[in-house]
C-alpha positions in Angstrom: 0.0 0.0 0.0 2.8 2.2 0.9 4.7 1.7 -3.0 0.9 2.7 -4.3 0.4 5.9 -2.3 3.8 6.9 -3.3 2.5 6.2 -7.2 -0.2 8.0 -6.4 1.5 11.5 -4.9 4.0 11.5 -7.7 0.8 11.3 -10.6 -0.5 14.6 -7.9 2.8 16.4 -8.3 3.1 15.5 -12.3 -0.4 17.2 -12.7 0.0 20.1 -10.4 3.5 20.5 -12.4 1.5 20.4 -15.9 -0.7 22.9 -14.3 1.5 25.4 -13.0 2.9 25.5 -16.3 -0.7 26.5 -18.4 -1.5 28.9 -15.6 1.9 31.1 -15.7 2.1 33.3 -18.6 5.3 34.8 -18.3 8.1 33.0 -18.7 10.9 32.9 -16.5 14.8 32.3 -17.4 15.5 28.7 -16.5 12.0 28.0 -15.4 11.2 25.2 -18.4 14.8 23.5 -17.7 13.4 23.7 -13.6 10.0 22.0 -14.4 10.8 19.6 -17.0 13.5 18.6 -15.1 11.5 18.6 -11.8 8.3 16.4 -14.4 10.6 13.9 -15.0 12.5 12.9 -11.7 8.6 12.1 -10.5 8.0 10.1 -13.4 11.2 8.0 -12.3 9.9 8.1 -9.1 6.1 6.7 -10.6 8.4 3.7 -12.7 10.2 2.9 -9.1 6.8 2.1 -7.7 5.4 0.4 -10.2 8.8 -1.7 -10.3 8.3 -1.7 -6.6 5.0 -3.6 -6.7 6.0 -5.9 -9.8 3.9 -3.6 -13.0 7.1 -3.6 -15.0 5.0 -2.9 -18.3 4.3 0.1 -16.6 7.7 0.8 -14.7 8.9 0.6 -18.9 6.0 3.5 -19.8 7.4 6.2 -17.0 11.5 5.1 -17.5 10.8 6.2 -20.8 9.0 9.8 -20.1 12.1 9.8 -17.5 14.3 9.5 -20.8 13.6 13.6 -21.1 16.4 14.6 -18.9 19.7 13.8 -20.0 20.6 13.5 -16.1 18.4 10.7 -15.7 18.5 9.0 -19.1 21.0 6.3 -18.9 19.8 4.9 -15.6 16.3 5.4 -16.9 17.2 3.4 -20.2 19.1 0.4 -18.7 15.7 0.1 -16.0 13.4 0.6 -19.1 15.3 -2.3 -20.6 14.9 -4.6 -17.3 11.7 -3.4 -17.4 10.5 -5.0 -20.7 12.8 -7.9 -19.6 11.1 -8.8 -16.4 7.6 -8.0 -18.3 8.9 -10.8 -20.8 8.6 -8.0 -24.1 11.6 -9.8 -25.3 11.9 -8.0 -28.4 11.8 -4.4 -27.1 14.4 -5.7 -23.9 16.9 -7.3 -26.8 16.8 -3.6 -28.6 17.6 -1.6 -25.1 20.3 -4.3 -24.3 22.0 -4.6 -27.7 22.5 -1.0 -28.1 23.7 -0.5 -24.4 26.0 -3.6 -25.3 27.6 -1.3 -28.3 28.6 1.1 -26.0 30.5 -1.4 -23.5 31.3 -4.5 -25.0 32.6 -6.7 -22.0 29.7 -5.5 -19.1 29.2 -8.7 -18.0 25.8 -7.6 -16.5 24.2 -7.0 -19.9 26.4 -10.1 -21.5 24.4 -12.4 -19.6 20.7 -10.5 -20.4 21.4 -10.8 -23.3 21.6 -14.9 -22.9 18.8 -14.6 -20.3 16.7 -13.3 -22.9 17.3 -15.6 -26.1 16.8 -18.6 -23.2 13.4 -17.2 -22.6 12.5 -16.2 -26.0 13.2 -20.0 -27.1 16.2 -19.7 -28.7 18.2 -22.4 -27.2 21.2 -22.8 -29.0 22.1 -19.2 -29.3 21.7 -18.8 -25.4 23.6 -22.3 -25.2 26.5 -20.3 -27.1 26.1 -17.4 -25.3 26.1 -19.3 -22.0 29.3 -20.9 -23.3 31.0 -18.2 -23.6 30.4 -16.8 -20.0 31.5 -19.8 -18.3 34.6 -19.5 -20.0 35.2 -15.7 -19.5 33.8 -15.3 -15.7 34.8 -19.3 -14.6 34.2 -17.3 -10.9 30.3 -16.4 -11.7 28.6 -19.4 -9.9 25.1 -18.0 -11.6 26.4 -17.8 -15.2 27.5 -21.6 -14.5 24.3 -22.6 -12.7 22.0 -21.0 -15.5 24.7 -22.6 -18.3 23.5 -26.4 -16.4 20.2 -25.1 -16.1 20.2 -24.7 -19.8 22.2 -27.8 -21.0 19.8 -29.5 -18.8 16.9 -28.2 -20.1 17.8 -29.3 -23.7 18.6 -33.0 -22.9 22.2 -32.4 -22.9 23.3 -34.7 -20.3 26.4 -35.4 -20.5 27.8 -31.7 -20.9 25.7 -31.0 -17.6 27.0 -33.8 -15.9 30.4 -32.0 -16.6 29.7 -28.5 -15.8 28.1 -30.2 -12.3 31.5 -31.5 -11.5 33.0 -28.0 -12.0 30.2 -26.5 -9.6 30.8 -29.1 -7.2 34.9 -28.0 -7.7 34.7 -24.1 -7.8 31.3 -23.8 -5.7 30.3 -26.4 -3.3 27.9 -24.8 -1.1 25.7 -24.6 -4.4 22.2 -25.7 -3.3 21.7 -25.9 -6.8 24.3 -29.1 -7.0 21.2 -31.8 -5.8 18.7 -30.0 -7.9 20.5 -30.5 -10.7 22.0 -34.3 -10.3 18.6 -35.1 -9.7 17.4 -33.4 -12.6 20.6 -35.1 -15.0 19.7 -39.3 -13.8 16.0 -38.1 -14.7 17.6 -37.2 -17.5 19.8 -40.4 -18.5 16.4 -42.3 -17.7 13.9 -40.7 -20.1 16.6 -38.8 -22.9 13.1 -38.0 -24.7 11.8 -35.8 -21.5 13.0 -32.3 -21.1 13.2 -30.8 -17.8 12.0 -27.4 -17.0 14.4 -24.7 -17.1 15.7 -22.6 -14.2 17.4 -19.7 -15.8 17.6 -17.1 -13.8 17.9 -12.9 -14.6 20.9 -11.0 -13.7 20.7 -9.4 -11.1 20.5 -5.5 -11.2 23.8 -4.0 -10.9 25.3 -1.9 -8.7 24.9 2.0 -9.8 28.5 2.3 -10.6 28.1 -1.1 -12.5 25.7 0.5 -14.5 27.4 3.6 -15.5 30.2 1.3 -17.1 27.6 0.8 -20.1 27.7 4.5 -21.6 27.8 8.1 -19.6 24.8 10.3 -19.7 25.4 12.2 -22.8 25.8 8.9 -24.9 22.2 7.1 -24.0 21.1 5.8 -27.2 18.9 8.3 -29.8 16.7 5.5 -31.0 14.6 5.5 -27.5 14.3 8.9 -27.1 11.0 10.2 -26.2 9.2 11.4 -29.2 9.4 15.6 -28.1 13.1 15.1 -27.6 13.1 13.7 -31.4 11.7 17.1 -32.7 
Protein backbone atom coordinates (compact mmCIF):
# COMPACT_ATOMS: atom_id res chain seq x y z
CA UNK A 1 0.00 0.00 0.00
CA UNK A 2 2.80 2.24 0.87
CA UNK A 3 4.70 1.74 -2.96
CA UNK A 4 0.90 2.75 -4.30
CA UNK A 5 0.43 5.91 -2.26
CA UNK A 6 3.85 6.91 -3.35
CA UNK A 7 2.54 6.22 -7.17
CA UNK A 8 -0.19 7.97 -6.42
CA UNK A 9 1.47 11.47 -4.88
CA UNK A 10 4.03 11.46 -7.70
CA UNK A 11 0.78 11.31 -10.64
CA UNK A 12 -0.47 14.61 -7.94
CA UNK A 13 2.80 16.38 -8.32
CA UNK A 14 3.13 15.52 -12.31
CA UNK A 15 -0.35 17.22 -12.69
CA UNK A 16 0.02 20.07 -10.35
CA UNK A 17 3.49 20.52 -12.40
CA UNK A 18 1.53 20.42 -15.88
CA UNK A 19 -0.66 22.93 -14.29
CA UNK A 20 1.52 25.36 -13.02
CA UNK A 21 2.92 25.48 -16.33
CA UNK A 22 -0.75 26.46 -18.36
CA UNK A 23 -1.46 28.89 -15.62
CA UNK A 24 1.93 31.14 -15.66
CA UNK A 25 2.09 33.30 -18.60
CA UNK A 26 5.35 34.79 -18.27
CA UNK A 27 8.12 32.98 -18.72
CA UNK A 28 10.85 32.91 -16.47
CA UNK A 29 14.82 32.28 -17.36
CA UNK A 30 15.50 28.68 -16.53
CA UNK A 31 11.96 27.99 -15.42
CA UNK A 32 11.25 25.25 -18.43
CA UNK A 33 14.76 23.53 -17.72
CA UNK A 34 13.44 23.68 -13.60
CA UNK A 35 10.02 22.00 -14.40
CA UNK A 36 10.82 19.65 -17.01
CA UNK A 37 13.45 18.57 -15.05
CA UNK A 38 11.50 18.61 -11.76
CA UNK A 39 8.35 16.44 -14.36
CA UNK A 40 10.59 13.88 -14.95
CA UNK A 41 12.48 12.95 -11.66
CA UNK A 42 8.58 12.10 -10.52
CA UNK A 43 8.02 10.14 -13.43
CA UNK A 44 11.19 8.00 -12.28
CA UNK A 45 9.88 8.13 -9.07
CA UNK A 46 6.10 6.72 -10.59
CA UNK A 47 8.43 3.66 -12.73
CA UNK A 48 10.16 2.91 -9.11
CA UNK A 49 6.80 2.14 -7.66
CA UNK A 50 5.44 0.40 -10.22
CA UNK A 51 8.80 -1.66 -10.26
CA UNK A 52 8.34 -1.72 -6.61
CA UNK A 53 5.04 -3.57 -6.74
CA UNK A 54 6.03 -5.88 -9.80
CA UNK A 55 3.92 -3.65 -12.97
CA UNK A 56 7.13 -3.57 -15.02
CA UNK A 57 5.05 -2.89 -18.28
CA UNK A 58 4.28 0.07 -16.63
CA UNK A 59 7.65 0.81 -14.73
CA UNK A 60 8.88 0.63 -18.86
CA UNK A 61 5.97 3.53 -19.81
CA UNK A 62 7.41 6.23 -16.98
CA UNK A 63 11.49 5.13 -17.54
CA UNK A 64 10.77 6.17 -20.80
CA UNK A 65 9.00 9.83 -20.15
CA UNK A 66 12.15 9.85 -17.53
CA UNK A 67 14.27 9.47 -20.79
CA UNK A 68 13.57 13.61 -21.11
CA UNK A 69 16.41 14.61 -18.91
CA UNK A 70 19.66 13.83 -20.00
CA UNK A 71 20.63 13.51 -16.10
CA UNK A 72 18.38 10.74 -15.73
CA UNK A 73 18.53 9.04 -19.11
CA UNK A 74 21.03 6.29 -18.93
CA UNK A 75 19.83 4.91 -15.63
CA UNK A 76 16.34 5.42 -16.88
CA UNK A 77 17.17 3.44 -20.17
CA UNK A 78 19.08 0.36 -18.73
CA UNK A 79 15.70 0.13 -15.99
CA UNK A 80 13.39 0.65 -19.10
CA UNK A 81 15.32 -2.30 -20.57
CA UNK A 82 14.89 -4.61 -17.25
CA UNK A 83 11.70 -3.44 -17.45
CA UNK A 84 10.51 -4.98 -20.67
CA UNK A 85 12.81 -7.88 -19.58
CA UNK A 86 11.08 -8.84 -16.44
CA UNK A 87 7.56 -7.99 -18.27
CA UNK A 88 8.88 -10.77 -20.82
CA UNK A 89 8.63 -7.97 -24.07
CA UNK A 90 11.61 -9.77 -25.25
CA UNK A 91 11.87 -7.96 -28.42
CA UNK A 92 11.84 -4.41 -27.07
CA UNK A 93 14.45 -5.70 -23.85
CA UNK A 94 16.94 -7.28 -26.77
CA UNK A 95 16.79 -3.60 -28.58
CA UNK A 96 17.64 -1.63 -25.08
CA UNK A 97 20.32 -4.33 -24.25
CA UNK A 98 21.97 -4.65 -27.69
CA UNK A 99 22.47 -1.00 -28.13
CA UNK A 100 23.68 -0.51 -24.40
CA UNK A 101 26.00 -3.56 -25.28
CA UNK A 102 27.55 -1.29 -28.35
CA UNK A 103 28.62 1.11 -25.98
CA UNK A 104 30.49 -1.44 -23.48
CA UNK A 105 31.25 -4.46 -25.04
CA UNK A 106 32.60 -6.71 -22.01
CA UNK A 107 29.71 -5.54 -19.07
CA UNK A 108 29.25 -8.74 -18.01
CA UNK A 109 25.80 -7.64 -16.52
CA UNK A 110 24.18 -7.01 -19.85
CA UNK A 111 26.40 -10.12 -21.49
CA UNK A 112 24.41 -12.41 -19.63
CA UNK A 113 20.71 -10.52 -20.36
CA UNK A 114 21.43 -10.81 -23.30
CA UNK A 115 21.65 -14.94 -22.85
CA UNK A 116 18.83 -14.60 -20.31
CA UNK A 117 16.66 -13.34 -22.95
CA UNK A 118 17.32 -15.60 -26.14
CA UNK A 119 16.81 -18.55 -23.20
CA UNK A 120 13.38 -17.19 -22.64
CA UNK A 121 12.54 -16.23 -26.03
CA UNK A 122 13.20 -20.01 -27.07
CA UNK A 123 16.15 -19.68 -28.74
CA UNK A 124 18.25 -22.36 -27.17
CA UNK A 125 21.16 -22.76 -28.97
CA UNK A 126 22.09 -19.15 -29.31
CA UNK A 127 21.69 -18.82 -25.42
CA UNK A 128 23.60 -22.32 -25.16
CA UNK A 129 26.47 -20.33 -27.09
CA UNK A 130 26.12 -17.38 -25.29
CA UNK A 131 26.11 -19.30 -22.00
CA UNK A 132 29.32 -20.94 -23.30
CA UNK A 133 30.98 -18.18 -23.63
CA UNK A 134 30.40 -16.85 -19.97
CA UNK A 135 31.49 -19.80 -18.27
CA UNK A 136 34.57 -19.45 -20.01
CA UNK A 137 35.21 -15.71 -19.52
CA UNK A 138 33.79 -15.31 -15.70
CA UNK A 139 34.76 -19.26 -14.62
CA UNK A 140 34.18 -17.34 -10.92
CA UNK A 141 30.30 -16.45 -11.71
CA UNK A 142 28.55 -19.41 -9.93
CA UNK A 143 25.10 -17.98 -11.59
CA UNK A 144 26.42 -17.77 -15.15
CA UNK A 145 27.45 -21.55 -14.49
CA UNK A 146 24.34 -22.60 -12.66
CA UNK A 147 22.03 -20.97 -15.46
CA UNK A 148 24.70 -22.61 -18.31
CA UNK A 149 23.46 -26.40 -16.43
CA UNK A 150 20.17 -25.14 -16.07
CA UNK A 151 20.16 -24.68 -19.79
CA UNK A 152 22.20 -27.76 -21.05
CA UNK A 153 19.76 -29.54 -18.83
CA UNK A 154 16.93 -28.25 -20.15
CA UNK A 155 17.76 -29.31 -23.67
CA UNK A 156 18.59 -32.96 -22.91
CA UNK A 157 22.20 -32.39 -22.90
CA UNK A 158 23.34 -34.71 -20.29
CA UNK A 159 26.42 -35.40 -20.54
CA UNK A 160 27.84 -31.71 -20.94
CA UNK A 161 25.70 -30.96 -17.59
CA UNK A 162 27.02 -33.82 -15.86
CA UNK A 163 30.44 -32.00 -16.60
CA UNK A 164 29.72 -28.45 -15.81
CA UNK A 165 28.07 -30.20 -12.31
CA UNK A 166 31.47 -31.45 -11.53
CA UNK A 167 32.98 -27.96 -11.97
CA UNK A 168 30.16 -26.55 -9.64
CA UNK A 169 30.81 -29.11 -7.23
CA UNK A 170 34.89 -28.04 -7.68
CA UNK A 171 34.72 -24.13 -7.82
CA UNK A 172 31.26 -23.81 -5.66
CA UNK A 173 30.35 -26.37 -3.34
CA UNK A 174 27.93 -24.83 -1.08
CA UNK A 175 25.72 -24.58 -4.37
CA UNK A 176 22.17 -25.71 -3.28
CA UNK A 177 21.70 -25.90 -6.84
CA UNK A 178 24.25 -29.05 -6.95
CA UNK A 179 21.19 -31.84 -5.81
CA UNK A 180 18.69 -30.01 -7.91
CA UNK A 181 20.54 -30.45 -10.73
CA UNK A 182 22.03 -34.29 -10.27
CA UNK A 183 18.58 -35.09 -9.65
CA UNK A 184 17.43 -33.41 -12.63
CA UNK A 185 20.55 -35.12 -14.97
CA UNK A 186 19.71 -39.30 -13.83
CA UNK A 187 15.98 -38.11 -14.73
CA UNK A 188 17.56 -37.17 -17.51
CA UNK A 189 19.80 -40.41 -18.50
CA UNK A 190 16.39 -42.28 -17.69
CA UNK A 191 13.92 -40.70 -20.10
CA UNK A 192 16.56 -38.76 -22.89
CA UNK A 193 13.14 -38.01 -24.72
CA UNK A 194 11.78 -35.77 -21.53
CA UNK A 195 12.99 -32.30 -21.07
CA UNK A 196 13.16 -30.82 -17.77
CA UNK A 197 12.01 -27.42 -16.98
CA UNK A 198 14.37 -24.70 -17.11
CA UNK A 199 15.67 -22.61 -14.24
CA UNK A 200 17.38 -19.71 -15.77
CA UNK A 201 17.64 -17.14 -13.85
CA UNK A 202 17.85 -12.90 -14.63
CA UNK A 203 20.90 -10.99 -13.67
CA UNK A 204 20.67 -9.41 -11.10
CA UNK A 205 20.45 -5.52 -11.20
CA UNK A 206 23.82 -4.04 -10.90
CA UNK A 207 25.26 -1.87 -8.70
CA UNK A 208 24.87 2.04 -9.82
CA UNK A 209 28.49 2.25 -10.60
CA UNK A 210 28.15 -1.10 -12.48
CA UNK A 211 25.66 0.45 -14.45
CA UNK A 212 27.41 3.57 -15.49
CA UNK A 213 30.24 1.32 -17.12
CA UNK A 214 27.60 0.81 -20.08
CA UNK A 215 27.68 4.45 -21.59
CA UNK A 216 27.83 8.11 -19.62
CA UNK A 217 24.77 10.29 -19.71
CA UNK A 218 25.39 12.19 -22.84
CA UNK A 219 25.83 8.89 -24.93
CA UNK A 220 22.22 7.06 -24.01
CA UNK A 221 21.13 5.81 -27.19
CA UNK A 222 18.91 8.29 -29.75
CA UNK A 223 16.72 5.48 -30.96
CA UNK A 224 14.56 5.52 -27.50
CA UNK A 225 14.29 8.92 -27.08
CA UNK A 226 11.03 10.23 -26.21
CA UNK A 227 9.16 11.37 -29.22
CA UNK A 228 9.42 15.59 -28.10
CA UNK A 229 13.15 15.11 -27.56
CA UNK A 230 13.06 13.69 -31.42
CA UNK A 231 11.75 17.11 -32.72
Amino acid sequence: MEILRRVFCSCIIVSAFFASCSSNGLAVPGEHERLNKNICVEYYNIAEGYTGIKNYAKAAEYYKLAMRDKTLRLTSYYKMGRSYALAKDWDNALSVYNNLLKRDPDNMELLQSLAYIAAMKGDTDSALKQYGMLVKKYPENQAVLENYISLLIYDGKGEIAETQLNVLKVRFPDSKQISVFADKIAALVDNPEKKSDSSVQMPPEPKPDDKNKAADAEKAPAAEKSPDQKQ
